[in-house]
C-alpha positions as protocol buffer text, in pm:
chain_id: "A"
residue {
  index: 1
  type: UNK
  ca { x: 652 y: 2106 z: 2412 }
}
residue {
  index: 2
  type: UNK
  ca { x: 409 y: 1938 z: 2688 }
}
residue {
  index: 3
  type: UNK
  ca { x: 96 y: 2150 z: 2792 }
}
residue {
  index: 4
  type: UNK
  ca { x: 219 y: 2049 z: 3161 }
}
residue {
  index: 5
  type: UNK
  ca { x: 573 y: 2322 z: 3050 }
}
residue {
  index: 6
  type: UNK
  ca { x: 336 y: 2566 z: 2954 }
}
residue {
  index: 7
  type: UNK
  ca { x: 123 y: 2577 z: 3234 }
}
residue {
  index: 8
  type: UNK
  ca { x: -191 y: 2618 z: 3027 }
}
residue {
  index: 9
  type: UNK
  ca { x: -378 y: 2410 z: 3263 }
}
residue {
  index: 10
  type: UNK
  ca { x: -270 y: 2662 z: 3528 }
}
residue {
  index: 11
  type: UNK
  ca { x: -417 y: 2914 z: 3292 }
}
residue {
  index: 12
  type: UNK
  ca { x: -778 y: 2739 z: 3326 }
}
residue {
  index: 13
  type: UNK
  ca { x: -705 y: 2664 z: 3658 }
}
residue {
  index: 14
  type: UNK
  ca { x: -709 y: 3066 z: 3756 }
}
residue {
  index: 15
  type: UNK
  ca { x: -1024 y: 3147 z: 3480 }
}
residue {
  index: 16
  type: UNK
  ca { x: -1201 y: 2901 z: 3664 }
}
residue {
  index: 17
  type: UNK
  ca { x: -1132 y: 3035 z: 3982 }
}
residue {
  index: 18
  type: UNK
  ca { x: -1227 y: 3354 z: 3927 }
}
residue {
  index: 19
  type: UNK
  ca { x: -1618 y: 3194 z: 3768 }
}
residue {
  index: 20
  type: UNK
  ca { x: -1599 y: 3035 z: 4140 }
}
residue {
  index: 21
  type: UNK
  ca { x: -1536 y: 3341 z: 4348 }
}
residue {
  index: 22
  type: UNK
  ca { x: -1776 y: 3557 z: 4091 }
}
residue {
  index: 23
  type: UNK
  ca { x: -2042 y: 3284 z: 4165 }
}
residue {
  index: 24
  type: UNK
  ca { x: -1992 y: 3291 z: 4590 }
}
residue {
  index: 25
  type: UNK
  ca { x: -1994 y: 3686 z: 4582 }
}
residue {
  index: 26
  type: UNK
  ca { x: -2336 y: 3704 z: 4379 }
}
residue {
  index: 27
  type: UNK
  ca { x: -2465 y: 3402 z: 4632 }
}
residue {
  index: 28
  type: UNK
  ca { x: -2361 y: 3601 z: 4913 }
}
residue {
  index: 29
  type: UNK
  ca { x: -2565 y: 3868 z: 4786 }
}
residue {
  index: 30
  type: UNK
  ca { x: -2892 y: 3624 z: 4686 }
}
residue {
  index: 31
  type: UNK
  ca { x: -2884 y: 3845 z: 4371 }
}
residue {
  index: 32
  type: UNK
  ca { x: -2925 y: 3700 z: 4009 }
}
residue {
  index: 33
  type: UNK
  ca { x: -2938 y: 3328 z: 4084 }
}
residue {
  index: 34
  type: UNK
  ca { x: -2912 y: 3205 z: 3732 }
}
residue {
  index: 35
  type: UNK
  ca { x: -2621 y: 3378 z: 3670 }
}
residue {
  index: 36
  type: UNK
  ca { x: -2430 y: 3230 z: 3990 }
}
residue {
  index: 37
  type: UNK
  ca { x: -2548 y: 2905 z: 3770 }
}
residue {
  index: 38
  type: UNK
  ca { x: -2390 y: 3044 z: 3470 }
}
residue {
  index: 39
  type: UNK
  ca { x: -2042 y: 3123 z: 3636 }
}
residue {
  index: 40
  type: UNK
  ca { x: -2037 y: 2799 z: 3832 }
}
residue {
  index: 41
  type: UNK
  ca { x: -2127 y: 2589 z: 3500 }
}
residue {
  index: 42
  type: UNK
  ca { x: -1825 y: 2813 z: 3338 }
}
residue {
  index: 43
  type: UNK
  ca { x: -1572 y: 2685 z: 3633 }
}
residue {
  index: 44
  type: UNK
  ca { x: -1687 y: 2345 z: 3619 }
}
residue {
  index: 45
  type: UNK
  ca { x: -1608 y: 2335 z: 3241 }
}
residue {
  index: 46
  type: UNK
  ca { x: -1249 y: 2530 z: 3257 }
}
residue {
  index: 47
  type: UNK
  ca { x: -1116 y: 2351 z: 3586 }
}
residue {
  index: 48
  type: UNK
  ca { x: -1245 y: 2008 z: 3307 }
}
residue {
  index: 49
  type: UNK
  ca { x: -1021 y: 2212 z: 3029 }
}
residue {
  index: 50
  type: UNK
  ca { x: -752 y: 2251 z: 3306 }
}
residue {
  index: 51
  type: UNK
  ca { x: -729 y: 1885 z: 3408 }
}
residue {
  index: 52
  type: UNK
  ca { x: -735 y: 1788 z: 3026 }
}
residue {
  index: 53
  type: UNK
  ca { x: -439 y: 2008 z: 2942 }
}
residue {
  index: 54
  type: UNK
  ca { x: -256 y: 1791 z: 3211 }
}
residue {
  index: 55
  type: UNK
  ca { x: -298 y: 1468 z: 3033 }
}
């Protein structure tokens, strides 16, 4: 079975949206700017897992 049949990369896909919409609700707030850095690192690397899974 293809990972594309699966969906895992969708599975990545969502993670890393929800790192992205963690990191824009803690900008909003100028609270704890390292760890808006922390979940925006994290969504850079799963939406990365997520196009890999496609291949």
């Amino acid at each position: 079975m293809k990972p594309q049949d699966s969906k895992i990369y969708q599975d990545w896909f969502d993670k890393a949206d929800h790192d992205l919409e963690a990191a824009k609700i803690l900008f909003q707030d100028d609270a704890f700017m390292d760890v808006v850095g922390y979940h925006l690192h994290q969504a850079i690397e799963k939406y990365l897992k997520g196009f890999f899974a496609l291949q």
